[in-house]
N, C-alpha and C positions, 0 to 999 in steps of 0.2 A: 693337699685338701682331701677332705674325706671322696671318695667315690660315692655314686648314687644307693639308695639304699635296695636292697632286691624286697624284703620284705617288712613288715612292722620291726619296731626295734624299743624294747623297753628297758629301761632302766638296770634291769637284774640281767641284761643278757652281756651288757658291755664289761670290759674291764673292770678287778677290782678296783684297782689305782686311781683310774677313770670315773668309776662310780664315787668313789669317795672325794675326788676332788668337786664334783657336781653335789655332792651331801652337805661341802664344806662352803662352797659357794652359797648354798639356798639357807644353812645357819646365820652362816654371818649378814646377808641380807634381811632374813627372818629378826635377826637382834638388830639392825640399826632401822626397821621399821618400829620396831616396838620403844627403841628410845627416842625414834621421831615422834612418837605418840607423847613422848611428855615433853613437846615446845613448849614452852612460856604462850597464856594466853593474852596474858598486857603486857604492854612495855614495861612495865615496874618491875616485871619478872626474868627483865632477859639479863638483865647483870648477875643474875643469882644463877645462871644457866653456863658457868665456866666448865663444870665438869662434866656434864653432859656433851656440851660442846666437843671436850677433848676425846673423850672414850667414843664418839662418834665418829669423829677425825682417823682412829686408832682402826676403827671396824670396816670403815673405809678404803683404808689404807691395805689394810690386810685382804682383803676381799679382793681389790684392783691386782694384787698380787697371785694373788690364786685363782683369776681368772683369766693372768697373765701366761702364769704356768700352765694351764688347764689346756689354752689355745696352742703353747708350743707342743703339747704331748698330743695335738693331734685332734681333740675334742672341737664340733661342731660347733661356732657361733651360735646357731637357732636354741642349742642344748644347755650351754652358758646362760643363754637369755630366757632360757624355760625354767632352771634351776634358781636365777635370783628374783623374774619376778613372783614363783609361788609363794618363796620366801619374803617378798616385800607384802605378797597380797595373804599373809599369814596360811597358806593352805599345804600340805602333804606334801612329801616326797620319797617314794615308794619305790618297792621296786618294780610293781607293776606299772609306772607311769612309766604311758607311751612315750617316746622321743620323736621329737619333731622332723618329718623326710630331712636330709643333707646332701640334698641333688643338688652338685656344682651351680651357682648362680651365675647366667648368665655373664658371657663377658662384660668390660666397663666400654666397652662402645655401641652398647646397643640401648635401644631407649628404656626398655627396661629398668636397666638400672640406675638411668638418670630421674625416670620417673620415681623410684625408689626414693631416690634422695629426696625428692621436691617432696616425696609424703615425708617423711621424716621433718625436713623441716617446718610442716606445717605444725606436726605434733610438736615438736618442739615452742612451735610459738605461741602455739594454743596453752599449753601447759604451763607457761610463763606469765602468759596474761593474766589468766585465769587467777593463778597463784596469788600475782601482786595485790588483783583485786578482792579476794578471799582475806588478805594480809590485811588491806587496808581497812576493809568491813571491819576485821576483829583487832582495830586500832595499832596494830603493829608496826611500827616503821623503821624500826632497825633492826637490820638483819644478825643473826647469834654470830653466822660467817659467812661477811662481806665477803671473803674471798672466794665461797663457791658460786658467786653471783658475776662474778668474772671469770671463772672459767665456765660456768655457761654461756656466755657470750662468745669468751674463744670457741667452745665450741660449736657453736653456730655458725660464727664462722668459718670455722674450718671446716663444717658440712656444706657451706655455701662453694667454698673454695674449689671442695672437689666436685660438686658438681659441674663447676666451671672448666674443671681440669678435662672431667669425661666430655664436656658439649666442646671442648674443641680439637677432639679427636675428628679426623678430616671423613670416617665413618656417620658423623652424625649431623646432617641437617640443620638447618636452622628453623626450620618447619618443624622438626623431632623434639627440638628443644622446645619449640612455642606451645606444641603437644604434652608435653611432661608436666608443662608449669601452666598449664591452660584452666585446669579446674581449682588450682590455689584459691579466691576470692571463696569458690563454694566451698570446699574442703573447710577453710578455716569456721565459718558461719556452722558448720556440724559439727566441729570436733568445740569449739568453743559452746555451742548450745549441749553439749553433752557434758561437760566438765563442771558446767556451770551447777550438776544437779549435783554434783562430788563435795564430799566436807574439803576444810581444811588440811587435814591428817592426810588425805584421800590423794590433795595436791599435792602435798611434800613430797608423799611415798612414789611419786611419778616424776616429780622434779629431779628431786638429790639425784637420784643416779644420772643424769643428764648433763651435774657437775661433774663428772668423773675424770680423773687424770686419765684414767687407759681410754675411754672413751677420745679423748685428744691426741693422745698420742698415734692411738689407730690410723683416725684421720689421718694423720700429719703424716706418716707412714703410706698409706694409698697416696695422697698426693704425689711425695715423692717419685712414687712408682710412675703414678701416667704422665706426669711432669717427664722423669726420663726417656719415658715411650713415643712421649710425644717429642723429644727435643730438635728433632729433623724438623718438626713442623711450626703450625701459630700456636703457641700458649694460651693468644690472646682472642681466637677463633670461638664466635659466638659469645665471649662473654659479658657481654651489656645486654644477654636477653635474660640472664638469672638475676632474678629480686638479689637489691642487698639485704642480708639481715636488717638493719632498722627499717628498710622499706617495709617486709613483711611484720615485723613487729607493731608499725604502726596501723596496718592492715588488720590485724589481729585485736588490736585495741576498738578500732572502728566497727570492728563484728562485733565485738564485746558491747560497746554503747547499746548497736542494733539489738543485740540477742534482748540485755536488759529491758530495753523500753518497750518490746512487745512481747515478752516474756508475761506468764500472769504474777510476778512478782514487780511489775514495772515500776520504776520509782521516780519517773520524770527528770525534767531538769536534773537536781541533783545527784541522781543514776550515774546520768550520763558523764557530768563531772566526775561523779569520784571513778565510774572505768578510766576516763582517758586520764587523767592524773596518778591510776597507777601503773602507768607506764613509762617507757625510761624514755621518751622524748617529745617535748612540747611545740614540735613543728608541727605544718598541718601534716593530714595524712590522707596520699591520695591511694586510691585501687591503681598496684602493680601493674604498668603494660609495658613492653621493653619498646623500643624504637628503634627501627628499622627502617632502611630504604630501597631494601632488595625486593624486587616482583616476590619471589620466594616466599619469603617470611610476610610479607601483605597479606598477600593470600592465605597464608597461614590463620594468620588473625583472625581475618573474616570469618572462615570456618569455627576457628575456634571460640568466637563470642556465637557463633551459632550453634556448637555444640553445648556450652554451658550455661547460655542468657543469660551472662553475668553484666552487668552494668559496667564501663568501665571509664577512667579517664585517663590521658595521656598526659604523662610528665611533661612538664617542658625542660628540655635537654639540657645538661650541665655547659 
């Protein structure tokens, strides 16, 4: 892993090899934003949408790969992730663009980094919601590729997974964990009222990458790792405090209704239908609380419905 940085570091100062693998990242991102810009805007257009579909598939592909290399040669995650989304969000890349610090991140048993994950997945759920509903607004209902709708889910949950993986390292609380995942209900309610002001285009180019094969495999990879680390110990240590995916998905759909009806675009009754129907499950949907019987994690609670005043109800246990 890279060491911490002593000084600024831009763009022109690192490797050539390096640099150009970050030039070839933020292109190829740069082109499959600008063919996501010509989605089909009616269904009547998406069968006509094969080739697009495939050179996208191709850009994709290629991109996962060179950011695959990029990682073995050494190159920062934060640097990766600064190079494609300029290229997603159509802007420059120079050589005086600053690089993002690459101070070793905190180990995976500290709540930091669990707290990490729990954000992540909220953006991820938000950017999904959001999506379907934007979809459905502009009469859309079948997707160009079904299949990057399913590895968004795999990787959801495999971001849930490892969360689960870090909360039962015998380092981490269960108090730690009810703290990482404590502000979820509020987090979702901002990042969904924020999304909501985003076009369609705006979505996609946030989503797609979300589908990513390297993006899973990563995962799957960390997993493995604290899976082994931990194998002395419980795998199974603390994990009925982290939301499943469709719990928080449906959490997300519920902000979404909310955001709408008192949003100044509110649109009543039928708002609220057409969010929660574009969502991928027609159960009810309750606010996230994990269940617990430890003095420990009680008191956790407590605190933490007092630190966020989030409203909340409790499952009834499977």
């Amino acid at each position: 892993m890279t060491s911490p940085a002593t000084r600024p570091v831009r763009l022109g100062d690192i490797e050539p090899e390096k640099a150009r693998m970050l030039h070839e990242i933020h292109a190829l991102a740069a082109e499959s934003a600008r063919l996501r810009r010509e989605i089909p805007v009616t269904e009547r257009q998406v069968t006509d949408w094969v080739h697009l579909h495939e050179r996208l598939d191709k850009i994709h592909r290629q991109r996962e790969l060179t950011e695959i290399t990029a990682r073995e040669h050494g190159l920062a995650p934060q640097w990766i992730e600064l190079a494609r989304m300029r290229g997603i969000e159509g802007k420059d890349l120079t050589g005086d663009q600053l690089l993002p610090p690459t101070s070793r991140a905190p180990g995976w048993r500290t709540p930091h980094r669990l707290a990490s994950d729990a954000e992540r997945m909220v953006y991820m759920a938000a950017v999904h919601t959001v999506r379907n509903h934007l979809r459905a607004n502009a009469g859309l209902t079948v997707e160009a590729d079904p299949a990057a709708v399913q590895r968004f889910t795999r990787n959801l949950d495999a971001l849930r997974n490892r969360a689960a993986a870090i909360a039962a390292s015998p380092a981490v609380s269960a108090s730690k964990v009810l703290h990482a995942f404590a502000g979820v209900n509020a987090l979702l309610e901002g990042e969904i009222g924020q999304y909501l002001t985003y076009s369609l285009a705006d979505l996609e180019a946030l989503w797609w990458p979300l589908t990513s094969r390297a993006m899973g495999s990563d995962l799957r990879k960390s997993i493995k790792n604290l899976r082994a680390a931990a194998a002395e110990g419980n795998t199974d240590r603390n994990h009925a405090l982290i939301p499943a995916s469709e719990d928080l998905l449906e959490q997300a759909h519920l902000a979404l209704a909310a955001a709408i009806t008192t949003g100044p675009d509110a649109g009543g009754g039928a708002a609220i239908e057409a969010a929660i129907s574009a969502g991928l499950s027609e159960s009810a949907a309750l606010a996230w609380e994990p269940a617990t019987d430890t003095g420990e994690t009680a008191a956790a609670t407590v605190e933490n419905r007092r630190a966020i005043g989030a409203k909340t109800l409790t499952a009834e246990p499977p």
